[in-house]
C-alpha positions as CSV (number, residue, x, y, z in Angstrom):
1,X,-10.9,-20.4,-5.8
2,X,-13.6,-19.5,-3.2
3,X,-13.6,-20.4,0.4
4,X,-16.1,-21.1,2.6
5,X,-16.0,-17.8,3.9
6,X,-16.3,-15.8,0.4
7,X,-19.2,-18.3,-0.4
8,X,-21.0,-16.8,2.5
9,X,-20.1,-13.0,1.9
10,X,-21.2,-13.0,-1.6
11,X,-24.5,-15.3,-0.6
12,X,-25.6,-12.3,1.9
13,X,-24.4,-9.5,-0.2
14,X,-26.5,-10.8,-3.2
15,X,-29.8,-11.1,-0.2
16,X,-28.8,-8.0,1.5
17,X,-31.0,-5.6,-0.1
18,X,-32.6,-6.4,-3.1
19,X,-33.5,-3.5,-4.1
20,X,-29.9,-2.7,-4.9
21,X,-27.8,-4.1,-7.1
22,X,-24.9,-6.4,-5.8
23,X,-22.2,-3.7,-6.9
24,X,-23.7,-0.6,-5.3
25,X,-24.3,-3.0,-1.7
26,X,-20.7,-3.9,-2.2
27,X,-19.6,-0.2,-2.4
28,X,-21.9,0.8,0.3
29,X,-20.3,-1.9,2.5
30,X,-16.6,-0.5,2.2
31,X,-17.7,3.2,3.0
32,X,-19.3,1.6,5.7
33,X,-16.4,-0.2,7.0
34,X,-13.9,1.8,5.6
35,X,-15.7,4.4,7.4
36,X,-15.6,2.2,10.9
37,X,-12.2,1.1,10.4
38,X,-10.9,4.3,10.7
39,X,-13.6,6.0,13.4
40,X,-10.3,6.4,15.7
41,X,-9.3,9.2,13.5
42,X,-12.5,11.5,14.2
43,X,-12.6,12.8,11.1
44,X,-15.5,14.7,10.2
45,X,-16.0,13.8,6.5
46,X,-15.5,9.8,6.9
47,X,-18.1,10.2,9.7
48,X,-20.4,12.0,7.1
49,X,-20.0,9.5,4.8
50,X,-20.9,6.9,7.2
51,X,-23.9,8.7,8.0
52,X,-25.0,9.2,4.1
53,X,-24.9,5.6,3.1
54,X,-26.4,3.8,6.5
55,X,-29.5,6.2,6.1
56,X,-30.5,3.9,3.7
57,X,-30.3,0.5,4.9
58,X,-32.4,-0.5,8.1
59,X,-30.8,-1.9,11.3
60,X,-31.3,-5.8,10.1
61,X,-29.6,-4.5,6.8
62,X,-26.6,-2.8,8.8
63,X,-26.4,-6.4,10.8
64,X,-26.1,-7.9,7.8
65,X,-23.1,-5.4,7.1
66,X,-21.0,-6.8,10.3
67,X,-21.5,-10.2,8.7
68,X,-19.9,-9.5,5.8
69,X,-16.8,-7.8,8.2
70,X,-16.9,-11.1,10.1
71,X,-16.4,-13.4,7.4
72,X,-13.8,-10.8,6.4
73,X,-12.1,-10.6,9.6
74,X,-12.4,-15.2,9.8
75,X,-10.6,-15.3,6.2
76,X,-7.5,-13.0,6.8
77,X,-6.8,-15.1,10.0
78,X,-7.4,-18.2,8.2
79,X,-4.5,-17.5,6.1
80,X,-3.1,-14.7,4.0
81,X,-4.5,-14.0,1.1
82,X,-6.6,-11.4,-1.2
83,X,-9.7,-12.0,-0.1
84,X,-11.7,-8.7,-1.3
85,X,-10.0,-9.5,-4.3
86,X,-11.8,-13.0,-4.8
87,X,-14.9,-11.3,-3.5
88,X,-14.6,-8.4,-6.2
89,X,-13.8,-10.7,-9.3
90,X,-16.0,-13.9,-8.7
91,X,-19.3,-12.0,-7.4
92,X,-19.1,-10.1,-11.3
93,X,-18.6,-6.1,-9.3
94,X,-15.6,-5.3,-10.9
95,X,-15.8,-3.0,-14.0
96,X,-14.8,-5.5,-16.7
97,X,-15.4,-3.2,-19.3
98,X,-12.6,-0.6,-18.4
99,X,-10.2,-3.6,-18.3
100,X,-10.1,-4.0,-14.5
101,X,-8.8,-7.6,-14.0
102,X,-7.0,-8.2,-10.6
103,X,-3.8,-10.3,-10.4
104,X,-4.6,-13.5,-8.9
105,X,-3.2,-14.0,-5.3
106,X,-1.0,-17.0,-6.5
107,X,0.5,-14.7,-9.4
108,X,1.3,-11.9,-6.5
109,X,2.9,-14.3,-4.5
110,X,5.3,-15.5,-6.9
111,X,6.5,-12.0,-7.8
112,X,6.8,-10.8,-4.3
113,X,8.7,-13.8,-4.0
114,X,11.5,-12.7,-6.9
115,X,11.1,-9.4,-5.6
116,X,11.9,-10.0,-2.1
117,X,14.5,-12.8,-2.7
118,X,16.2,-15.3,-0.9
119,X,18.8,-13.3,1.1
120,X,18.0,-12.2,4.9
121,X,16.6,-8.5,4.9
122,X,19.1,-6.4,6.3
123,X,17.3,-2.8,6.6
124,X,19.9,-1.4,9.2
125,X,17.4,0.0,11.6
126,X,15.3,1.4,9.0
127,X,11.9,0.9,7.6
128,X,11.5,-1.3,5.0
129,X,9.2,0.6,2.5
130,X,7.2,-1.2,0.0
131,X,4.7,0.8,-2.9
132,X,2.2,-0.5,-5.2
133,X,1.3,2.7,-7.4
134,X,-1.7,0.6,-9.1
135,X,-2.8,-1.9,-5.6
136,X,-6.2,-2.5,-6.3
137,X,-7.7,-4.5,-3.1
138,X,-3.5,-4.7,-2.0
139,X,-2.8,-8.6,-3.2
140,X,0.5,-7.7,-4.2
141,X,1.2,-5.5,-0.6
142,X,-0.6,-9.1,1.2
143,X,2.0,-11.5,-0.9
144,X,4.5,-8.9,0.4
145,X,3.8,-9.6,4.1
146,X,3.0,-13.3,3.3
147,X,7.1,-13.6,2.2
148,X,8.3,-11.1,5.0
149,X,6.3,-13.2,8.0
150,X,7.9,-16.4,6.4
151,X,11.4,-14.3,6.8
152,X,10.5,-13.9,10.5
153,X,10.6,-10.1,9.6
154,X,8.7,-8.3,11.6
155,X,6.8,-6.1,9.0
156,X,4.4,-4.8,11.9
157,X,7.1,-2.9,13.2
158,X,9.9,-2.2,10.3
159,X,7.3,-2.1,7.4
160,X,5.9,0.8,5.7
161,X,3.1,-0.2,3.1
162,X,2.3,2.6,0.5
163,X,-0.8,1.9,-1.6
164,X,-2.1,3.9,-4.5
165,X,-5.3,3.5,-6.8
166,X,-7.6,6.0,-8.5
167,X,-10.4,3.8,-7.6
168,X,-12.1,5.0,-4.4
169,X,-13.7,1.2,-4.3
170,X,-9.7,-0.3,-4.8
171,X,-8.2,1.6,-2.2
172,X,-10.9,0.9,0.4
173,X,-10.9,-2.6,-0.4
174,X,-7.1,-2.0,0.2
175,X,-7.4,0.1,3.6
176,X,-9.6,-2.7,4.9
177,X,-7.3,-5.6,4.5
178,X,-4.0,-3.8,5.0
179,X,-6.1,-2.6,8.8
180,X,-6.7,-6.1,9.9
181,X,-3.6,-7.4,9.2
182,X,-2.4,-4.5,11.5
183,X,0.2,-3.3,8.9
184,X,1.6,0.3,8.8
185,X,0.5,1.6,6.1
186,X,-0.9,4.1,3.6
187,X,-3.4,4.0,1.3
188,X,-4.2,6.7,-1.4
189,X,-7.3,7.5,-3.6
190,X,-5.1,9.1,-6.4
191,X,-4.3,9.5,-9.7
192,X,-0.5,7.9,-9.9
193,X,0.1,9.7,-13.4
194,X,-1.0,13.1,-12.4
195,X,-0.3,13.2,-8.7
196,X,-4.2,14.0,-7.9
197,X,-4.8,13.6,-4.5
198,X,-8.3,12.9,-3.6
199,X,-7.9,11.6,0.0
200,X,-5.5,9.4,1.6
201,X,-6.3,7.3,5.1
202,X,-3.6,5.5,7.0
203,X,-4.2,2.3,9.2
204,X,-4.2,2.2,12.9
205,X,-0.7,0.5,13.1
206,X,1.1,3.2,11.4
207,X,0.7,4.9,14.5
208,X,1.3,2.0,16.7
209,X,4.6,1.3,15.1
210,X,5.6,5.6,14.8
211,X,6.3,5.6,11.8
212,X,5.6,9.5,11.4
213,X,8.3,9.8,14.2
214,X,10.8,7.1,12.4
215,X,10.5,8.5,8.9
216,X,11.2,12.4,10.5
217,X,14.6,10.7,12.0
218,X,15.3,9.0,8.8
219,X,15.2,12.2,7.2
220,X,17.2,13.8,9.7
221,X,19.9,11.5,9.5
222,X,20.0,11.5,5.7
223,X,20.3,15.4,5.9
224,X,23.3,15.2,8.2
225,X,24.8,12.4,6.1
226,X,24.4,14.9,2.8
227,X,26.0,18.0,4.8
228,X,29.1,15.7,5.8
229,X,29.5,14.7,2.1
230,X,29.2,18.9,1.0
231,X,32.0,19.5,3.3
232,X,34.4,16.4,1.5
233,X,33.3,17.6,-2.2
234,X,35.4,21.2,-2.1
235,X,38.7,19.0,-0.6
236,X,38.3,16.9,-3.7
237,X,38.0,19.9,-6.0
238,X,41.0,21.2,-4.5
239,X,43.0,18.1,-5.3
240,X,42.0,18.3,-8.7
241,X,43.0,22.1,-9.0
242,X,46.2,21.2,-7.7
243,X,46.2,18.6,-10.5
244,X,45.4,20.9,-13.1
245,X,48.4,23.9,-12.3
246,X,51.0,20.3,-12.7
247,X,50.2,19.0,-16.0
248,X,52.4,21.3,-18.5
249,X,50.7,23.6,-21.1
250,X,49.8,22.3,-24.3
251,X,51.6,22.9,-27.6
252,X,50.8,22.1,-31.0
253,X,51.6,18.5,-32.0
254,X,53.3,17.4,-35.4
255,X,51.0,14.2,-36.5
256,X,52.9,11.2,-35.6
257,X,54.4,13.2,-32.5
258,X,54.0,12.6,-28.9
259,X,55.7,15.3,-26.9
């Protein structure tokens, strides 16, 4: 169901330019903010695709863009929930005829729910990682954080949220709400079967919380843990050996015969 605040969006993305179609304004509007969302990162090809779709909309239009990130940003601080995900099924954008149906928000909550459990999280000093190989606009990664704030985890800092989709449109949608939730995170344009990489963008906290610098000491620890357990593995074929030369040699057994 609807809020106020997705009432609104869809009311000025149908009005925003009518000489496009409500699904091209919608993708136009999540390069665009996609795009802005990530302007920290100075990269030269999000900057170009900023520049290729705001060419065509004039400066009342592009207002009318920061509306829509408003009503956005007012919704996720409202409460948790998929909001590009309402947006995307009830304003009729999503490609119905390839089957693309989102998982309502009350659906993802309950399975983050069994996921997650009921016990405390113990992670040990290490980052809790959570994938969604197929995330469309990252409901299921949003339930996640939903059932780790009511933990009193603190997902901003010992999360890591890994998002895959092969629709560009899915993961931005994604990048966007996993950003202003400030969650660590990131979000892949791929193909999950083949392992295609198109691009990949991660959100402003994953380098507020280090993760790079976390996940290389992770790795390093693991790696000394694996070399301390190839130094125990030729003692233990030693015992056996030693096992081996005491059991006596074998001799041909009479049936009904035991030694």
């Amino acid at each position: 169901m609807l809020d106020q605040y997705g009432k609104d969006f869809i009311k000025i993305l149908e009005h925003l330019k009518p000489s496009k179609h409500p699904y091209e304004v919608f993708s136009d509007w999540l390069v665009l903010t996609a795009a802005t969302l990530y302007s920290w990162k100075k990269d030269e090809n999000v900057e170009k695709e900023f520049s290729e779709v705001a060419k065509h909309y004039t400066p009342a239009e592009m207002e009318k863009h920061s509306q829509l990130l408003e009503l956005t940003v007012s919704a996720l601080e409202k409460r948790d929930q998929d909001f590009l995900g309402e947006i995307f099924m009830n304003a009729n954008i999503s490609n119905a005829k390839a089957g693309q149906f989102f998982t309502p928000y009350e659906v993802s909550l309950l399975s983050a729910k069994i996921t997650i459990g009921n016990d405390p999280i113990e992670n040990k000093g290490r980052l809790l990682q959570i994938n969604d190989p197929t995330c469309g606009a990252g409901g299921m990664l949003i339930a996640g954080i939903e059932v780790l704030k009511e933990k009193n985890f603190n997902y901003q800092r010992d999360a890591l949220f890994i998002a895959q989709d092969i629709d560009a449109r899915c993961a931005r949608m994604c990048f966007i709400q996993l950003t202003l939730m400030a969650a660590p995170a990131v979000v892949y344009c791929m193909n999950t079967l083949t392992l295609q990489e198109y691009w990949h963008r991660e959100t402003l906290f994953y380098h507020v919380s280090d993760i790079d610098w976390r996940l290389r000491a992770e790795s390093l620890i693991d790696k000394v843990k694996s070399i301390g357990q190839a130094t125990e593995e030729p003692e233990q074929e030693q015992v056996q050996e030693q096992m081996e030369i005491n059991i006596p040699a074998s001799k041909k057994l009479k049936q009904m015969e035991l030694f």
